[in-house]
C-alpha positions in Angstrom: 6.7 -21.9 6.6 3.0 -22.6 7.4 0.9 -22.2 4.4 -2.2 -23.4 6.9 -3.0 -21.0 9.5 -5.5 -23.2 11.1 -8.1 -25.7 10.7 -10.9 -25.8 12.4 -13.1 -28.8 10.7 -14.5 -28.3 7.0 -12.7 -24.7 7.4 -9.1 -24.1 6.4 -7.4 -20.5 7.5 -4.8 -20.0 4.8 -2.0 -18.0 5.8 -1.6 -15.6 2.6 -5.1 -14.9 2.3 -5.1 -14.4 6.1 -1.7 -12.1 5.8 -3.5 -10.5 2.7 -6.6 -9.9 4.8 -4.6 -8.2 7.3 -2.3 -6.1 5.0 -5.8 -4.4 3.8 -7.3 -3.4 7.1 -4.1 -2.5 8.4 -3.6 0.0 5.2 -7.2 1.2 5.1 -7.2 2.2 8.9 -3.8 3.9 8.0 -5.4 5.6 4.7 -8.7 6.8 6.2 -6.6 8.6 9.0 -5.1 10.5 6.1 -7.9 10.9 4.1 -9.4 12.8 7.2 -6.0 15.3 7.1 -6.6 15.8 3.6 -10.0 16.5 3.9 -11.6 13.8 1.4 -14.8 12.5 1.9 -14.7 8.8 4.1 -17.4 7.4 2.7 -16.2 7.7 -1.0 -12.6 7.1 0.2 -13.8 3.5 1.7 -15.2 2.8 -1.4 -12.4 3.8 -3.6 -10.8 1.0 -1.4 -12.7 -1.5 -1.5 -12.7 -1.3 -5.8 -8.9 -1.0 -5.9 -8.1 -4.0 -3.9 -10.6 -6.2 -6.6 -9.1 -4.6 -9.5 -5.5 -4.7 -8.0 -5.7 -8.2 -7.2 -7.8 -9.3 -10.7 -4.8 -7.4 -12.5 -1.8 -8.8 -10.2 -3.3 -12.0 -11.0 -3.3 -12.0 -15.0 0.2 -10.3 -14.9 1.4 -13.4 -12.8 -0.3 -16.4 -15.0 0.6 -13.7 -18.6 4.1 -14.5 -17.4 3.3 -18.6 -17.1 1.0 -19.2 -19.7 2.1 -22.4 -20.8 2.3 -23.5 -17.4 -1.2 -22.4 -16.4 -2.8 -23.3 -19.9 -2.1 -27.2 -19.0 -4.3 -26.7 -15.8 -6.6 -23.8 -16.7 -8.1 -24.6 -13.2 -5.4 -23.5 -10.8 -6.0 -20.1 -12.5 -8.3 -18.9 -10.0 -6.4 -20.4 -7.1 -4.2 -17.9 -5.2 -3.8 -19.3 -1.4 -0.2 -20.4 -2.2 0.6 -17.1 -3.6 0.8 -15.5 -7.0 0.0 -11.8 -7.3 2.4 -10.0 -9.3 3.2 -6.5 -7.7 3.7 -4.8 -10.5 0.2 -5.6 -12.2 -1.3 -4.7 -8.5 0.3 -1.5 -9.0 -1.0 -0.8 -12.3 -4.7 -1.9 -11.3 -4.5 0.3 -8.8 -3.4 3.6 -10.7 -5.6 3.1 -13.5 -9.2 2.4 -10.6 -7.8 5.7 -9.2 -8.1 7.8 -12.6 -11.3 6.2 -13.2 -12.8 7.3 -9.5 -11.1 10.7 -9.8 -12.6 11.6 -12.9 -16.1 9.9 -11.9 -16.0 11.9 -8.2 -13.9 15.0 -10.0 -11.6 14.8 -7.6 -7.8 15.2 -7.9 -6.0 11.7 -8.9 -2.9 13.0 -7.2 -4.4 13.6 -4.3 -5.8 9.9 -3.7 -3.0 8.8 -4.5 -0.8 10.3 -1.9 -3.5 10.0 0.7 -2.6 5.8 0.0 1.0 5.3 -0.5 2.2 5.3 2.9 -0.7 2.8 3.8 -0.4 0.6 0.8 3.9 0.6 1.9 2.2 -0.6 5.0 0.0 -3.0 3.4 2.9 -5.1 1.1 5.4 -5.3 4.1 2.6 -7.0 5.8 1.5 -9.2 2.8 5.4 -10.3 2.5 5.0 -12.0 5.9 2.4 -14.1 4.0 4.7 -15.1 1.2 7.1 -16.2 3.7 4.0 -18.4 5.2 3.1 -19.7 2.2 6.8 -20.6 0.8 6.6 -18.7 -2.3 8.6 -15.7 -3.6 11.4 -17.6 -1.9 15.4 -16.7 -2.7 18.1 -18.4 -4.0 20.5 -21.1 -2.4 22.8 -19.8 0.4 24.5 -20.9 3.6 23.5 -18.2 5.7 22.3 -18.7 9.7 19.1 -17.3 9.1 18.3 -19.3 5.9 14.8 -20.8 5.3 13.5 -23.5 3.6 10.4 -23.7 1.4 8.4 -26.3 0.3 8.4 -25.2 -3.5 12.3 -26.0 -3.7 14.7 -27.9 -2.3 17.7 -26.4 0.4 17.8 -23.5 2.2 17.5 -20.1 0.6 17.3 -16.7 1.3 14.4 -14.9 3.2 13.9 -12.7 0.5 10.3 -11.9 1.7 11.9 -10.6 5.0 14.3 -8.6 3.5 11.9 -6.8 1.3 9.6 -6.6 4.5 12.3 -4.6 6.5 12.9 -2.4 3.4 9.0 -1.3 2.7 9.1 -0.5 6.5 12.0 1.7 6.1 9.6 3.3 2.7 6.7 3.6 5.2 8.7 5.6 7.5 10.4 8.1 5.0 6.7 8.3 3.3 4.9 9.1 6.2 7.8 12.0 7.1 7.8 13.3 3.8 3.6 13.4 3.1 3.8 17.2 5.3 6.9 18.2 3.5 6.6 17.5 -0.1 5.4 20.6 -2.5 2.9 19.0 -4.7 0.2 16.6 -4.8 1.6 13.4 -6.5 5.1 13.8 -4.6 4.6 11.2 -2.2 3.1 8.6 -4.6 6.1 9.5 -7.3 8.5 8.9 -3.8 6.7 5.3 -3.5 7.0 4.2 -6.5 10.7 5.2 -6.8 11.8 3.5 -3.6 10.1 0.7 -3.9 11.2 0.4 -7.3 15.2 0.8 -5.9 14.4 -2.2 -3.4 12.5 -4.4 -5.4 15.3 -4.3 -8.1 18.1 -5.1 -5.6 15.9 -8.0 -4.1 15.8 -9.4 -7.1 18.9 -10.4 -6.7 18.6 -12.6 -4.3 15.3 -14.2 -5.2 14.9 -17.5 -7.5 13.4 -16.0 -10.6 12.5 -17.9 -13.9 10.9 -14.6 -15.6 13.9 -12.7 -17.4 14.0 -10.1 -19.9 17.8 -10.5 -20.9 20.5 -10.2 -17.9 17.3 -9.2 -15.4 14.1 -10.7 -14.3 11.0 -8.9 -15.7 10.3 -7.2 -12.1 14.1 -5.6 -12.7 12.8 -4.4 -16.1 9.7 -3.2 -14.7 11.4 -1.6 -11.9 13.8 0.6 -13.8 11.0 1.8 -16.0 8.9 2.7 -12.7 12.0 4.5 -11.1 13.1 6.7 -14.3 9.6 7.9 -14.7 8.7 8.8 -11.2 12.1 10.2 -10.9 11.3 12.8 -13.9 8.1 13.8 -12.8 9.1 14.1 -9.4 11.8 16.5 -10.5 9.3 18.1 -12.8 7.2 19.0 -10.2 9.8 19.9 -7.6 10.4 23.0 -10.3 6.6 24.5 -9.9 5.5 26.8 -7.1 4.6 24.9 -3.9 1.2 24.7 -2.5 -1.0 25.2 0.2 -1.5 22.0 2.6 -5.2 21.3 2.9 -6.3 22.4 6.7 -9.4 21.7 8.2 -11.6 24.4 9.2 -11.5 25.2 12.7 -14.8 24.9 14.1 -17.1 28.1 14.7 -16.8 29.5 17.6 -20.4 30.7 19.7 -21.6 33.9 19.0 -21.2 36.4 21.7 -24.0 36.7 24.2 -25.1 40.6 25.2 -24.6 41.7 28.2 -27.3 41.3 31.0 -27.5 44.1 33.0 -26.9 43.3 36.6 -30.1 44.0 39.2 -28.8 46.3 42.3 -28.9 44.4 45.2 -31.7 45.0 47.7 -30.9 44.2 51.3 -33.2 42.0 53.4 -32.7 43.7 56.5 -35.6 45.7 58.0 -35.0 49.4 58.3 -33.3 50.7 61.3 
């Protein structure tokens, strides 16, 4: 654990913002690179980014202090403070689908489309940002004796690395994701895909992480999870039935026109005459 990357006088490097940081420009790299393939427009695509990851963050924000009122309503300050952490997932995804729809229907573009084109990347961008909950010591799991234990400073023993195992698992998403984006039939497939694995891992992490949020017998990210998973399953399944379409190919460039034929000039000899 090392919530401060580094220090370097007045200036303080914290490691989830840092991890954060990196999670973005390591999925918008990824994103634009598929953007290209599917033939969206770069400059609109970039800024589609940079608006999700303020209204993703605003929204993962409110869902985590919604969940903690009381606790953040005695310090209404610590609101605004997320360098040790406190983004809920779910909300992220939610601020994210509902930025989409807006910029679809601004740039009339297809919403299923974008959100392909972003899956993989944002799989990408959560494994990373897990490595900055680990940093920071929160999202941290429940007691155990295992070797590769951790500690965190936000409880007492050691516990387990939940943030590693989820890291390994949205890996394992990535790769399937990334397979699957040429194979799928429909636009939407690959996003539907996401959000059903990721919903499958993030209920069985649950498990294994110190929770205080429950809904019943599960945590309210189990709850959410389910609901996530039974819907993308249905309209997965719904669209699996339709005709498949054509994958978007760029046009091959023009080739140059054909130049006529010169005619040839007989060749004269430079010899004088015999």
């Amino acid at each position: 654990m090392r919530p401060e990357l580094v220090k370097i006088g007045p200036l303080t490097v914290y490691s989830y913002g840092f991890m954060l940081g990196l999670a973005f420009l390591a999925g918008s790299l990824l994103a634009a690179r598929e953007a290209d393939r599917k033939g969206l427009d770069r400059e609109r695509f970039f800024d589609f980014l940079l608006l999700t990851l303020v209204v993703a963050v605003i929204v993962s924000r409110l869902f985590h202090v919604a969940f903690r009122l009381s606790e953040y309503m005695a310090a209404p300050a610590t609101i605004l403070n997320i360098r040790d952490g406190g983004l809920a997932i779910h909300g992220g995804l939610l601020g994210g689908v509902l930025t989409a729809l807006w910029f679809a229907r601004r740039q009339k573009t297809s919403f299923w489309r974008l959100a392909d084109t972003l899956s993989p990347s944002l799989t990408i961008g959560i494994s990373i940002a897990r490595w900055g909950c680990l940093l920071a010591g929160c999202c941290y799991g429940v007691l155990c004796t295992l070797p590769w234990a951790v500690q965190t400073r936000f409880a007492p023993g050691w516990r387990h690395p939940t943030q590693i195992y989820e890291s390994v698992l949205d890996l394992a998403i990535f790769g399937f994701l990334w397979w699957y984006r040429t194979r799928r039939k429909h636009d939407g497939q690959v996003f539907l895909a996401f959000l059903g694995l990721y919903s499958v891992v993030r209920f069985g992490v649950e498990f294994y992480r110190e929770v205080d949020v429950r809904i019943g017998a599960l945590t309210a990210a189990q709850v959410g999870s389910v609901a996530l998973a039974l819907v993308s399953l249905a309209v997965w399944a719904w669209m699996q039935r339709r005709p498949a379409v054509v994958e978007y190919q760029p046009e091959p460039a023009a080739a140059p026109p054909d130049l006529p034929e010169q005619p040839v000039p007989p060749m004269v000899s430079s010899a004088p005459p015999a």
